[in-house]
C-alpha angles and dihedrals in degrees: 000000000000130000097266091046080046091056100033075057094052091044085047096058101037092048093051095055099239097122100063099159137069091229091043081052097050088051098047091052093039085053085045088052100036087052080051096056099045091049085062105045087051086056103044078057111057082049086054084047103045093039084060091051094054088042095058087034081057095045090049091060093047095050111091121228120232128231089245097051089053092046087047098050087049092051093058087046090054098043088051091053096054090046082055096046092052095044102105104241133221123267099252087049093055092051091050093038097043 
């Protein structure tokens, strides 16, 4: 809900009569402004959010690889080929892969 909903909300109510009373007024504006507030709250959030995503995004690509890392990550590759490779497969997977 932005400022300008928030006030056409305010107008809205005031112009229709159901806020007859100085006290009904003042809540109606405090529960305007407390909706405001946590609008944007939420949305210094997700920034904060989103600014700590692209930060460890960054880091990642920083960060060098080591030979090992990368040895390691190529075993593993290797190992779940060959798991693949000794799964029986079904019947419709050894006419496409022989």
């Amino acid at each position: 809900m932005t400022m300008a909903m928030m006030g056409m909300a305010i107008v809205r109510v005031l112009a229709l009569g159901l806020v007859m009373r100085i006290g009904v007024a003042i809540a109606s504006v405090m529960t305007m402004a407390l909706l405001l507030v946590r609008e944007m709250a939420l949305e210094i959030a997700a920034a904060a959010l989103a600014l700590a995503m692209v930060m460890v995004m960054a880091a990642q690509l920083l960060v060098p690889q080591s030979a090992a890392s990368r040895r390691s990550r190529w075993i593993v590759s290797e190992v779940l080929k060959l798991e693949y490779a000794l799964i029986p497969a079904p019947t419709s997977r050894r006419l496409y892969l022989h």
